[in-house]
C-alpha positions in Angstrom: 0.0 0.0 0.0 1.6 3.2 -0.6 2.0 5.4 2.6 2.0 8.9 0.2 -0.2 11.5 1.3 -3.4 12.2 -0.8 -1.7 15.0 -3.6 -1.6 18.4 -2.4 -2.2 17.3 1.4 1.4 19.4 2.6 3.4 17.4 4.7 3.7 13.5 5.4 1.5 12.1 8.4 4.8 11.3 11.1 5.7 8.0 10.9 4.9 7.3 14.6 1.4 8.9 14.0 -0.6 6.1 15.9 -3.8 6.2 14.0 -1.9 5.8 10.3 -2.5 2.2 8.7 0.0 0.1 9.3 2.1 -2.6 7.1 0.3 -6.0 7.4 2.0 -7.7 10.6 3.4 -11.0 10.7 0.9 -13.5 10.6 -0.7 -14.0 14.3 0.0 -10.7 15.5 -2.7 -9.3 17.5 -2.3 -6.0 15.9 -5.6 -4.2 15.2 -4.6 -3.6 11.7 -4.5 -7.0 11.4 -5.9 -7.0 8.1 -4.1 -5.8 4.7 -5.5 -3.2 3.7 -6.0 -3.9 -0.4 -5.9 -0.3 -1.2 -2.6 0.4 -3.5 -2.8 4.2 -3.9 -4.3 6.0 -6.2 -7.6 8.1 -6.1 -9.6 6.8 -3.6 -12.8 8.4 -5.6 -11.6 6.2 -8.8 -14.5 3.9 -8.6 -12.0 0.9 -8.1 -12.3 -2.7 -6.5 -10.2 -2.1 -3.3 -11.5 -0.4 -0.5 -9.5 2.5 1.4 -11.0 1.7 4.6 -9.7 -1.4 5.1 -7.8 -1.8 8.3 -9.6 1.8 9.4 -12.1 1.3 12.3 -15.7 1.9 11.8 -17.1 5.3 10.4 -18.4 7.2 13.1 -22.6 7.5 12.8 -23.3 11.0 11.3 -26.0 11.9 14.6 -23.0 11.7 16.4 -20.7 13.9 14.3 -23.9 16.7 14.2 -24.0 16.8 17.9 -20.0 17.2 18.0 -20.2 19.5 15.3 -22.9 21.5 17.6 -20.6 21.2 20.9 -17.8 23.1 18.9 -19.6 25.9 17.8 -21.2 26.9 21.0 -17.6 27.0 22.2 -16.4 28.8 19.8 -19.5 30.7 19.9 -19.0 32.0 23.0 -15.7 33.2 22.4 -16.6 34.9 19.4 -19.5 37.0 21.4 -17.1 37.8 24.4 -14.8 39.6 22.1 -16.9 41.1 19.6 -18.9 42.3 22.7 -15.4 43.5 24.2 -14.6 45.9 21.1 -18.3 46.7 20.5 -19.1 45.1 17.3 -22.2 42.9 16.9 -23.8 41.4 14.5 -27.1 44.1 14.1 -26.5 47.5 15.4 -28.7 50.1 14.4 -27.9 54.0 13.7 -31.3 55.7 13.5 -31.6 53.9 9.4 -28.1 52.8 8.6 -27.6 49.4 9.3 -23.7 49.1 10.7 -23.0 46.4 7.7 -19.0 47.4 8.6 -19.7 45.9 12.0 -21.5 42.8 10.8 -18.7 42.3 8.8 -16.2 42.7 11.3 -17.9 39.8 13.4 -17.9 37.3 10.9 -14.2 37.7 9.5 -13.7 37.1 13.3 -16.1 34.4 13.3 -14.4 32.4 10.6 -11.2 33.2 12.1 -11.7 31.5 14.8 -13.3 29.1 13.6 -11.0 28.0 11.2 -8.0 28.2 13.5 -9.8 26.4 16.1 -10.5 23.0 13.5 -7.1 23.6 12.3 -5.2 23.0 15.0 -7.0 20.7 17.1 -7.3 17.9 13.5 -3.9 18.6 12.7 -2.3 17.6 16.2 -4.9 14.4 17.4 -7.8 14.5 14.3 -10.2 15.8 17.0 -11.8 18.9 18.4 -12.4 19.0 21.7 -16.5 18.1 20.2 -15.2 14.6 18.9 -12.7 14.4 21.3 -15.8 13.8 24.0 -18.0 11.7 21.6 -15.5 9.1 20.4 -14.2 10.6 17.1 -11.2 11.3 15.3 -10.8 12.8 11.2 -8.7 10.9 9.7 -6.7 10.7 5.8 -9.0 8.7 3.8 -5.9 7.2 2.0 -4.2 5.5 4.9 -6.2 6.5 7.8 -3.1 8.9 9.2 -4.2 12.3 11.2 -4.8 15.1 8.4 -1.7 17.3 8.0 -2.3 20.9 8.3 -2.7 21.8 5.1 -5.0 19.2 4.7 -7.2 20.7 7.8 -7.5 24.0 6.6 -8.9 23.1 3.2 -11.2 20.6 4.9 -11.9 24.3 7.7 -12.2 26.4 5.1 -15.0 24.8 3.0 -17.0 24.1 6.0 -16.3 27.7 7.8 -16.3 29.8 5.6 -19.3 30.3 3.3 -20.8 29.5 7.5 -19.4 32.9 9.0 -20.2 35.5 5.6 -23.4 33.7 4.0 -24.6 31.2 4.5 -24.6 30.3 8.6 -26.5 27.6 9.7 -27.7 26.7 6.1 -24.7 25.8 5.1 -23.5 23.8 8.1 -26.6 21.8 7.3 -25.6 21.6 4.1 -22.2 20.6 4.0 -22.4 18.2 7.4 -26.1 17.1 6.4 -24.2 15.6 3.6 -22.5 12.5 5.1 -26.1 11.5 6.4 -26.2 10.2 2.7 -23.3 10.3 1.3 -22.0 6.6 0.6 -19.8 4.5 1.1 -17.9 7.4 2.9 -20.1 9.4 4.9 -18.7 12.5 4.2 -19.5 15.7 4.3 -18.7 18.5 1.7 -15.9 19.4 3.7 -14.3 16.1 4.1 -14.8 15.4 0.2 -12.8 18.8 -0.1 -9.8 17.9 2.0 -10.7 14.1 1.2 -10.7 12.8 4.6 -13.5 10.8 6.6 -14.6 10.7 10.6 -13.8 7.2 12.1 -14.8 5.6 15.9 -12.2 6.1 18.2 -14.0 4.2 20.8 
């Protein structure tokens, strides 16, 4: 199976990343990757016989990854009001007629800021926000099942944050996430077809 990195994910998963498949073991080991996994590199969206999730555990139930999802952005949430209250921008703020659009801006640049930064760097060290952290979830490479390099992250952050924080808000969320609920075999969301990554059990 070839260990590469899905093309233009940045850097290589470490070797010592815990989660990343493993070569078959010798025959009796107890390993949980005991089985080969038949995928030989490629494009995992090819169409082909072998099966990328071989050797991955099971993909986590897409209920599950909504109420994560939800978890996260109340945090985030939170912080988001607490500053922009700070500094005095909110989301409506009213001047006799003129809407303050300047301010509304404001808050969701900071919004997807945060956002963003937050999924970054919590996927790219463990493959789990604090969200799927508590619910038994990590994000993993589709390709070989290693934690999602940065680069990798902020694609897979970007699609799913951005067109949430300047457009779109919950519809999109819905939209994107909503997707894995039928998305097959994968259960991906838009996001993780982006970044080409899917969310597996950790528990």
């Amino acid at each position: 199976m070839s260990s590469e990195p899905p093309p233009g994910s940045g850097q290589q998963p470490p070797d010592d990343d815990p989660f990343r498949k493993q070569p078959p073991p010798a025959e009796g080991s107890g390993s949980p990757y005991s089985t080969p996994p038949p995928y030989s590199g490629g494009d995992p969206y090819g169409g082909g016989p072998a099966d990328p999730l071989a050797g991955m555990p099971p993909l986590a139930p897409s209920g599950r990854r909504t109420l994560a999802r939800i978890i996260d952005m109340i945090m985030v949430g939170v912080v988001v009001w607490l500053i922009t209250l700070g500094v005095g921008v909110s989301e409506y703020n009213v001047d006799s007629d003129d809407m303050q659009y300047g301010k509304s801006l404001a808050q969701s640049a900071l919004a997807a800021v945060l956002y963003i930064a937050y999924d970054t760097v919590m996927i790219s060290r463990s493959g789990q926000t604090l969200g799927k952290k508590w619910l038994g979830m990590r994000v993993a490479n589709l390709e070989n099942g290693s934690t999602p390099s940065t680069q990798t992250t902020l694609i897979r952050s970007a699609v799913l944050w951005i067109p949430f924080a300047f457009c779109c808000a919950c519809i999109w969320t819905a939209i994107s996430g909503g997707w894995s609920y039928f998305d097959k075999p994968y259960k991906q969301g838009l996001h993780d077809k982006a970044a080409k990554t899917v969310v597996v059990n950790t528990t």
